[in-house]
N, C-alpha and C positions, 0 to 999 in steps of 0.2 A: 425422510431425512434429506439436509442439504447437501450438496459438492460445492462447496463455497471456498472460491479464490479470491482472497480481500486483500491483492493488491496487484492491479490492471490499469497501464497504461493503454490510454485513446494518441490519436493524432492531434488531440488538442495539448500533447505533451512536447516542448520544444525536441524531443530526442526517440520522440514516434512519429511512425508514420500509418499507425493501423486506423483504416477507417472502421467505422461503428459498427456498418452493417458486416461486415465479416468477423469482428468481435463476435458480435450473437452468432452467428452462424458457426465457427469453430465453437465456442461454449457449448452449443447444441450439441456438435457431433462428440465432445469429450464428457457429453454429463455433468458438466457445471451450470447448475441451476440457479445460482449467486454470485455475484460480482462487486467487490468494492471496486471503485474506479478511482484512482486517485491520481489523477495526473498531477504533473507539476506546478504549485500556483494557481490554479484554477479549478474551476468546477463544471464549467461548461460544458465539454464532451458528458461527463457523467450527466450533465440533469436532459440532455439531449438523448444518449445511451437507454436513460431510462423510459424515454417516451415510447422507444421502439424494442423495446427488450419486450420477451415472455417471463422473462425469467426476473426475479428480486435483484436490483442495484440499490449499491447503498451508494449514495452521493458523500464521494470522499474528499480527502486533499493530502497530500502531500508537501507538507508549506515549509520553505527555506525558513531558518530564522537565524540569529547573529550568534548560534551555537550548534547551527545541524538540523535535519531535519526533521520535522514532528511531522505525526499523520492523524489529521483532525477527520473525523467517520461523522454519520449523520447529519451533515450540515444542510445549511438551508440560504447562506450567505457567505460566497468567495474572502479569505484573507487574504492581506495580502504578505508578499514575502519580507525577508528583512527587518521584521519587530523580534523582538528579542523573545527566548520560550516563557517567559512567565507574559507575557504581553499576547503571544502566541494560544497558550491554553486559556488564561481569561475569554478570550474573543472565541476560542472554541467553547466553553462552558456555557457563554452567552446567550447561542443559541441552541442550549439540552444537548451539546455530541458530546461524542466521546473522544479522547484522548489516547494517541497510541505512539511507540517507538517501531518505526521499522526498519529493522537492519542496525542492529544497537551497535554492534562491533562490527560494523562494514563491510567493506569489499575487499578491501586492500588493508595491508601492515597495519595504517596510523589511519584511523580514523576521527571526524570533525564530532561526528556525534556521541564520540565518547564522553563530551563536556556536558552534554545531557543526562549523562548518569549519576551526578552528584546526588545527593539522598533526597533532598531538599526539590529539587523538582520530579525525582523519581516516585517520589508523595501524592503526586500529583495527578499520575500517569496511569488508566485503565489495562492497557493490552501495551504486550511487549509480543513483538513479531520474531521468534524465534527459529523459526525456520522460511529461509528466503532462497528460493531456486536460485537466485545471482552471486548470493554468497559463494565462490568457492573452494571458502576454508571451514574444515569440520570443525577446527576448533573454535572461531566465533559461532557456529552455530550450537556448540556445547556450552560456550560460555553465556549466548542468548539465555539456553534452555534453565541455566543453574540460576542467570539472574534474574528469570522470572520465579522461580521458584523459592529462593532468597526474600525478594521483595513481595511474595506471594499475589504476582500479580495473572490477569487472564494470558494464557499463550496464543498466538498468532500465527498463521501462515500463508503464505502468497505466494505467484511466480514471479511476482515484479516484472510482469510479461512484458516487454517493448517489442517485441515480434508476436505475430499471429499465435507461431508453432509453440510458442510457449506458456500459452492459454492454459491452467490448470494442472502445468507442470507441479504445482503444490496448490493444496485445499483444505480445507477442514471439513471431517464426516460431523454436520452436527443438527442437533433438532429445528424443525420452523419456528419463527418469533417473528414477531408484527412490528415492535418497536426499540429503541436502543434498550431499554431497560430488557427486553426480551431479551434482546441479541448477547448481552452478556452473559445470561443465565445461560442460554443454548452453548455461548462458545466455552463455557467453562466444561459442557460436556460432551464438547467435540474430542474428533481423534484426528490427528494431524498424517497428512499423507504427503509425500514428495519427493521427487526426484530435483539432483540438479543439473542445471542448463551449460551448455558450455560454455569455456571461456568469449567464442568467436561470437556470441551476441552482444558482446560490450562492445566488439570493432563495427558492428553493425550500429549499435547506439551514436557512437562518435561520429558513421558515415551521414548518419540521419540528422546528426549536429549540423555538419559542415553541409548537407544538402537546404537543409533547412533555411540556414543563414544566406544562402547564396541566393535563393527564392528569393528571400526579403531584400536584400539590397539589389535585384532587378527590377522590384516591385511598383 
């Protein structure tokens, strides 16, 4: 069986700062033997991740689009951010991934991505990520869990780790698969596990904002 965390930020994420090789290395010491990587807008740390991993990465994405975030899995070709979700999942479809919501009802009160939930693109959509360690309100994550169930879609979980320590904070217990078409059949009979993070790793997100940016314009 897997411990699969499908959703890890690298240092290649404007608001990480984990590098790769200690990635694998906590994974290791937690029993997480799978990893989506989906940093922000890119894919680079993941297809990089994978070269040095023991363990299964799925080369993810996390793509802004001019309605919220979507998370494009199996890809093989960087999108970029800012095309709109149906333009978004095309360009995922394109090349055979799959299509997912993570963190359908957010972080906070009012969420961007709740305009992704109209019927009409929820048609569209494989995996709804129901349970997210950064969430820390029970009630989007009940409301995750019903609207997957609703739209009888696959359910999802990750730590949305941006710090190390939060490596596998949530995972899916589910069977081995080779390929996307695997991997949904496996995650439909995973069991979802997780604990969640605290508030203080969102102030650490924002410091790694503001470090980030300061880099770049010494640069």
């Amino acid at each position: 069986m897997l411990r699969a965390d499908l959703h890890v930020h690298t240092c290649y994420s404007r608001d990480c700062l984990n590098p790769l090789s200690k990635i694998v290395e906590h994974c290791l010491n937690r029993g997480i033997n799978c990893v989506a990587i989906a940093d922000h807008n890119t894919i680079a740390g993941a297809l990089k991740l994978r070269e040095i991993a023991p363990f299964k990465v799925i080369i993810a994405e996390e793509i802004l689009t001019t309605a919220g975030e979507i998370m494009g899995m199996f890809l093989t070709e960087e999108i970029p951010r800012g095309l709109s979700p149906q333009e978004t999942i095309s360009r995922i479809r394109s090349q055979c991934g799959l299509v997912a919501i993570p963190h359908p009802f957010g972080r906070f009160l009012f969420s961007k991505n709740q305009k992704l939930l109209a019927s009409d693109l929820l048609s569209q959509i494989d995996i709804i990520e129901v349970f997210n360690s950064r969430t820390p309100f029970r009630r989007s994550t009940a409301q995750a869990q019903k609207l997957a169930l609703e739209q009888k879609k696959i359910a999802s979980a990750g730590s949305d780790a941006h710090t190390l320590s939060e490596i596998g904070r949530a995972y899916v217990e589910m069977p081995d698969f080779n390929q996307a078409e695997d991997f949904l059949y496996s995650l439909a009979q995973g069991k979802i596990c997780g604990q969640k993070s605290s508030l203080g790793v969102h102030f650490i997100t924002t410091w790694n904002k503001i470090r980030k940016a300061v880099a770049r314009t010494k640069a």
